[in-house]
N, C-alpha and C positions, 0 to 999 in steps of 0.2 A: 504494500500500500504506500503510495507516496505521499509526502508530506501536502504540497500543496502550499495555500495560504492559507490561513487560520481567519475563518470565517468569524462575526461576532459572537456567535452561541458559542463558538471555541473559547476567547477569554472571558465570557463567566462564567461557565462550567470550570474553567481551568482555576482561575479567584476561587470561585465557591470550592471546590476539592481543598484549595489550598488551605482556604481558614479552617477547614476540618481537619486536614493529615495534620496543622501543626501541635493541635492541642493532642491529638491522637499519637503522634508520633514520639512526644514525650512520654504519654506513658508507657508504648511499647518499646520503647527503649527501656526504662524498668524493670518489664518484664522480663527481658532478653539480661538482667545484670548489669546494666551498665549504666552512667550518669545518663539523666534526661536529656540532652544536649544532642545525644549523637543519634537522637532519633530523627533531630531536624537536620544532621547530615544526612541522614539515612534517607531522606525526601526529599533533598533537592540534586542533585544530581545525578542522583539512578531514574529519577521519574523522568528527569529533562533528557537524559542520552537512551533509557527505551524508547520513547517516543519516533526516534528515527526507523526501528528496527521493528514493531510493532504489531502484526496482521489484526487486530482486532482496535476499531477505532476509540474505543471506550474503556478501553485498560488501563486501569490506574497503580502503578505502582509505586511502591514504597514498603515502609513498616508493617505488619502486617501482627496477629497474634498469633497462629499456629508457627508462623517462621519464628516469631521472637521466643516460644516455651521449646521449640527444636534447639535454638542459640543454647537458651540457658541451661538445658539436656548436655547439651555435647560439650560447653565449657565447665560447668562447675566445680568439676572431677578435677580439671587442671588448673584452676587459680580460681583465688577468691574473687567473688564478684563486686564490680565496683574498682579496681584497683587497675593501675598499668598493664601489667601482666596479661589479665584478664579483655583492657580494651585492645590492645596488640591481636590477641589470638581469636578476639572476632573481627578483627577486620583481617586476619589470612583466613577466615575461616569462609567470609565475604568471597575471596580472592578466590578461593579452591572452588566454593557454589558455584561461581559464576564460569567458571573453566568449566566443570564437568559440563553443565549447559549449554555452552557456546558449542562443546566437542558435538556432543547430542546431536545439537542442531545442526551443525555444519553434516555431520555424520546420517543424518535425514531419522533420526530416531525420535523424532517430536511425540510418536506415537506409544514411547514409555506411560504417559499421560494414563493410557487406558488400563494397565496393566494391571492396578490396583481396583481388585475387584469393590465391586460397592457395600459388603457385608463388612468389610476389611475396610473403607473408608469412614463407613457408620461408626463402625466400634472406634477408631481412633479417633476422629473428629468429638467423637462424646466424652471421650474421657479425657482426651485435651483441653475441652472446654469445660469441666469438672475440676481440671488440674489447673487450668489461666484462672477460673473465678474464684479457687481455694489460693491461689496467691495473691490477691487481692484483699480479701479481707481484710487481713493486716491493716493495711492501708484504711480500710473504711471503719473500721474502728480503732484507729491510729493507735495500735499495741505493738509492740515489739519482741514477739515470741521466742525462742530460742528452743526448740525442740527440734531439728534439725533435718526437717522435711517439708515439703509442702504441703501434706495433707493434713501433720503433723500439727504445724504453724497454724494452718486454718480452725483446725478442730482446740488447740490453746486459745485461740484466740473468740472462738466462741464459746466457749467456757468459759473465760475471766471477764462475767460484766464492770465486776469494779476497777477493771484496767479501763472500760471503753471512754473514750472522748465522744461526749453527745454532742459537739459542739460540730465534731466531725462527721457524724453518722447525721447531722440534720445537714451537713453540707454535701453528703453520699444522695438522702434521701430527695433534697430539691433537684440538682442535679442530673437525676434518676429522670422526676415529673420533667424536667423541661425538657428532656432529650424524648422520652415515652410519648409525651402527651402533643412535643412539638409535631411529631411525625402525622400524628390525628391532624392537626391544624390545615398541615399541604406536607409534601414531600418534600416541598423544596425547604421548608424552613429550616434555619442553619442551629439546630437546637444544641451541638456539641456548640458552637462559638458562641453562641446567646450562653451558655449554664457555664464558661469557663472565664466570658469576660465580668458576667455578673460576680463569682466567687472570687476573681483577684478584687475585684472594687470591693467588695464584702471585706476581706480579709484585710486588706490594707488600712481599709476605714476604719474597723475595728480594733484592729493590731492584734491576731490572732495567733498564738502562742503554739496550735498544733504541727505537728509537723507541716513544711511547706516544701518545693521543690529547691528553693535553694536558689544557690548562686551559677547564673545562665553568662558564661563568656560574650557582649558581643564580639563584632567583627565578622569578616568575612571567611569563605571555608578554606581551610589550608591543606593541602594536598600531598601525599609522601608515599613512596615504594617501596621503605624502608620495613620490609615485613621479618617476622621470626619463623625462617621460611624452616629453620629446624625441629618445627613442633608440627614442620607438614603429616609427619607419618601417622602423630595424634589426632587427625583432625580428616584424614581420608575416608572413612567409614562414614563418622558424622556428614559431613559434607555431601559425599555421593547421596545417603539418605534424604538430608533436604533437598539439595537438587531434585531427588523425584518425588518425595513426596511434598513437599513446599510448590512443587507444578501444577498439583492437581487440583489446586484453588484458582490461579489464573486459567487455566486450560476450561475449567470447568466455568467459569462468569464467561469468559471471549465465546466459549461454546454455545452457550446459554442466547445471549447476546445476537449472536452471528444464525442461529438457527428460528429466531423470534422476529427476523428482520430479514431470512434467508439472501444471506450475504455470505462470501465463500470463509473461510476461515484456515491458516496454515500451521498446524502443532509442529512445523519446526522451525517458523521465525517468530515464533511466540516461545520457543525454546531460546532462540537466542537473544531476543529482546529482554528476558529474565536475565539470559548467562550475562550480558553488555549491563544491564541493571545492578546487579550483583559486583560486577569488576569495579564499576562506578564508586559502588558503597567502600567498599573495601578500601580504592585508594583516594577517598575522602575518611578515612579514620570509622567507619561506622560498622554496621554490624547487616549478617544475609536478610536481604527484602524479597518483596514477594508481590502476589496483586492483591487489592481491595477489592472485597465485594461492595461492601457500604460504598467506600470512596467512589468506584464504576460506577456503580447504579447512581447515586446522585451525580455523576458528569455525566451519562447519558440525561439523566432528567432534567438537568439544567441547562440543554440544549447543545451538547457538544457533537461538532459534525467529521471530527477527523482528527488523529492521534495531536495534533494541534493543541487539544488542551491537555491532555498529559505535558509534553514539554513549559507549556503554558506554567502547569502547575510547581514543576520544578522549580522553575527560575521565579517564580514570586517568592518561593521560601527562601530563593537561595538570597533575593533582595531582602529577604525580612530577618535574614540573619543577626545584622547589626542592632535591631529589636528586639529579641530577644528577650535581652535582662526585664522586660514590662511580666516576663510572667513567674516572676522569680517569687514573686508572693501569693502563687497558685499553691490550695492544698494537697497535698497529695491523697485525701481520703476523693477528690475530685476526680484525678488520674484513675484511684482503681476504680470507680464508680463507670468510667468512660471505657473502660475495658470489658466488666461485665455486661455493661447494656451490648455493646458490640456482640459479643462473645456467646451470651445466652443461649441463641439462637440456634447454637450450635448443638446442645443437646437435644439429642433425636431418640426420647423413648418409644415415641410414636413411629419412627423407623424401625428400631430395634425390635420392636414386637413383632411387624410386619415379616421382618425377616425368619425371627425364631417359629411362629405361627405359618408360614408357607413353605419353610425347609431348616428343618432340624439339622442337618448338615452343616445350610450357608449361617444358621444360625450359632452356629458351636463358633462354627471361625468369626460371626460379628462379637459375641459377649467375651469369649476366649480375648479378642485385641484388644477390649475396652478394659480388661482386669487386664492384664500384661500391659498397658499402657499405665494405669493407676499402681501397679505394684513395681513397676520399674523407675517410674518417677523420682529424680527430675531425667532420667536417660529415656524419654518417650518415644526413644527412633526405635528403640529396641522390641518396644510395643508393636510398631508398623514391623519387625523381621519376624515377629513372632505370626503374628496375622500372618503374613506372607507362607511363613511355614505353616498353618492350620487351613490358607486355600489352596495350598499346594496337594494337601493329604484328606482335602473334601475332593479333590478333582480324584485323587488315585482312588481312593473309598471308590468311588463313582466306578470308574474305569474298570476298577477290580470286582463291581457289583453289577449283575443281570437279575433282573425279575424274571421267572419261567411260570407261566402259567398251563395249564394243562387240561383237555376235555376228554373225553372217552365217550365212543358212540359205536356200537356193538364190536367189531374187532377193530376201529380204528382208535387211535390215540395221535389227538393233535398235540403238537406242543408248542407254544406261541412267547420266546422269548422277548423281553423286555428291557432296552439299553444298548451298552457300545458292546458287541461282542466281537473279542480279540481272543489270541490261545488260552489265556488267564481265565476267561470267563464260559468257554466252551466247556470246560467241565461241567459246569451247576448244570449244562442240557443234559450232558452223557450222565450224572448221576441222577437227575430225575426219570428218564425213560429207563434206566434199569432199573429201578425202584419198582416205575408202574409196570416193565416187563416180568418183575419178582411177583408181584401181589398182582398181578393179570396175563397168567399165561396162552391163558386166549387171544392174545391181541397177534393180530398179523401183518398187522397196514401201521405204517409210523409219518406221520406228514410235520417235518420242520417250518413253521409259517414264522418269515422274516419279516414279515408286514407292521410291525411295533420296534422294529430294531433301530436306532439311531445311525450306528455306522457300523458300517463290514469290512473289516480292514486284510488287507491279504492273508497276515499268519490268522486270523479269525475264519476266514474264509478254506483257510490249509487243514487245520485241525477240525472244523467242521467238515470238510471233506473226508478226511481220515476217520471220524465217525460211523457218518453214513457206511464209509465203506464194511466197515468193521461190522456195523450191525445187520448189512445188505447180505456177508457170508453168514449169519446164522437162520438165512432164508424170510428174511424180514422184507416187506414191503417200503422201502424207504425213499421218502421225496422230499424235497426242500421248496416253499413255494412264498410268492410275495417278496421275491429278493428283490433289497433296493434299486430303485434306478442306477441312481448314480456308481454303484458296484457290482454292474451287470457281468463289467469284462473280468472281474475279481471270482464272480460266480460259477461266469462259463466256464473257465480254465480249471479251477476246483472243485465244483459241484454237477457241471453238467457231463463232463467228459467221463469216457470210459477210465478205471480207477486204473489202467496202465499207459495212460496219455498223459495223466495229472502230475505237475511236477513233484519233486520227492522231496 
């Protein structure tokens, strides 16, 4: 998609995203470990250089919350957060995301995107946003726990009401209504910038003593290559993981998007409009970005006609830099407030039933990723391998299971398999027809109906042949009938041929 010029719906769509990613962007930096600050790196110059590279006009990237609780996963194990150390090895960590993606895409693999099945994006997506809204708390009842986990933290922190600041929880609570209630109002209303400018006036006028965000550097962004390229090896796994899973949220809004307006859509320059996003973040000091759904959906709603206001949206923050310090007397029970509302959204028990109530299988693998995401925590990529490995072993379950059903009409016995039948699974026929040839020695006719079969795969099609044969010498009537279309020529060569034509 080309850039073009940037029509007027371009820059205020682009403005409008912008007053939102900045308030938003501070607190997903937070969440991700690190000062508030580099979330407003994290948003202007990865938004402003995807824009070139883009296929989906309404993509908004930046900060994101599933990419910032993968951050804060993959680094906490190697340095405290908050500290040098720790902002160094997200922005290699930036560096490595946005390579693996660039590779991808160059490499025409955009189509990773799909691979993560949906029972396996349910369960993670849920228990991520179980795990982003249990790190928040804290904040919204300005406590400082110390039990050394996030679920941990969350649950101390809702047990000590005499720790909580009500000062902060009624600044959680308004905050909440204007962002909720703005959305009732119109779509467009800018309810995170209205509940973020009212709480600095609030607070400042007040002189409000709870925690706040602190002290915001101006100036403009400074830029360095200077990476601790020696912690690469720490940080390969991590990395690879966001890269594909951190995809599956842009992939998935541009799709959304592109298919609602049927407009063509490209999952490998949308691979590398990330991996260029990513490279961005990193050598701007910041930490892996990702797409907005909120952010997208209000720059489409705000009238934007072309990757125009993404770039748009960049370079207002990257001018608002110098501005900054105005929000330094923001609370931070504000921040987590702006994160849950985002984020809620995100738990799908009404998915999760759907799934567990239509297949017990794809349901093992969605509840199986949401507990291995919640008990790995904060390392939730681990949760996404584990998923991986439980759709891997519903697919073989499957693979290695046939339904055989069976009728009996005076000497005939049909037998009407059900599923992939491969050599693995041609046994459960050959053991039920001697079963009913055991307890019905009257039967003389045996008919194999392929008519229910999924696929017939050659050694399926071989070892069904060697069957028939096998039961044809003890004077048996044996036919195979209903074979699929599409493995007609699988059939003929194994099933229909004399058993000394057939290959061996």
């Amino acid at each position: 998609m080309t850039l073009g010029r940037p029509s007027t719906g371009d820059v205020v769509a682009g403005i409008s995203v912008a007053l939102v990613a900045i308030p938003q962007s501070l607190a997903y930096a937070e969440l991700a470990g690190l000062p508030a600050k580099y979330g407003l790196f994290a948003s202007a110059l990865p938004s402003l250089l995807a824009a070139a590279f883009v296929s989906s006009r309404y993509l908004q990237t930046g900060p994101v919350a599933l990419t910032s609780l993968l951050t804060f996963g993959a680094l906490t194990s190697l340095a405290e957060p908050q500290t040098a150390d720790y902002i160094a090895l997200a922005a290699l960590l930036a560096v490595l995301v946005g390579a693996f993606r660039v590779a991808l895409g160059l490499l025409r693999m955009g189509g990773v995107a799909y691979l993560l099945s949906e029972p396996v994006l349910t369960g993670f997506t849920t228990g991520a946003a179980v795990l982003i809204i249990s790190s928040q708390l804290p904040k919204v009842f300005d406590v400082s726990p110390d039990e050394g986990g996030v679920l941990a933290n969350a649950f101390a922190a809702l047990t000590s009401p005499g720790d909580w600041s009500w000062l902060a929880i009624a600044y959680a609570v308004g905050v909440a209504a204007v962002i909720i209630l703005g959305r009732k109002v119109h779509n467009l209303f800018p309810g995170v910038l209205v509940a973020v400018v009212a709480s600095i006036v609030l607070s400042s006028l007040t002189g409000y003593d709870g925690s706040i965000v602190g002290e915001l550097d101006g100036g403009f962004l400074s830029l360095g290559l200077d990476f601790r390229w020696g912690s690469t090896g720490d940080l390969l796994v991590p990395a690879l993981a966001i890269a594909l899973v951190g995809f599956a949220e842009p992939s998935s809004i541009a799709r959304t998007f592109a298919s609602e307006e049927r407009q063509p859509w490209n999952a490998n320059r949308e691979m590398i409009s990330q991996g260029v996003a990513n490279l961005a973040a990193g050598v701007s000091g910041a930490f892996p970005v990702g797409g907005s759904f909120s952010r997208s959906s209000l720059n489409r709603l705000a009238g934007a006609t072309s990757p125009w206001s993404g770039a748009i949206t960049g370079a207002f923050v990257l001018l608002a830099l110098p501005l900054t310090p105005l929000l330094e007397d923001l609370p931070r029970a504000v921040l987590g407030t702006v994160v849950i509302v985002a984020v809620f959204k995100l738990i799908k028990p009404r998915g999760l039933y759907d799934v567990v109530s239509q297949s017990w299988p794809e349901g093992l693998a969605a509840v199986g990723t949401l507990v291995a995401t919640l008990a790995f925590a904060p390392r939730v990529e681990r949760g996404v391998l584990v998923g991986i490995g439980l759709a891997i072993a519903v697919h073989l379950y499957r693979e290695l299971t046939v339904r055989v059903d069976s009728t009996r009409s005076a000497e005939i016995l049909t037998v009407t398999p059900k599923g992939v039948l491969w050599f693995a699974t041609v046994p459960q026929i050959d053991g039920l027809i001697r079963q009913e040839l055991a307890e019905h020695p009257d039967l003389h006719q045996i008919v194999i109906d392929l008519g229910s079969v999924g696929r017939l795969d050659y050694t399926g099609a071989a070892a069904l042949g060697r069957l028939v044969d096998e039961l044809s010498a003890t004077h048996l009537d044996v036919s195979v009938a209903n074979v699929p279309p599409g493995e007609s020529r699988v059939a003929e060569v194994h099933l229909s041929a004399p058993p000394e034509r057939r290959p061996q």
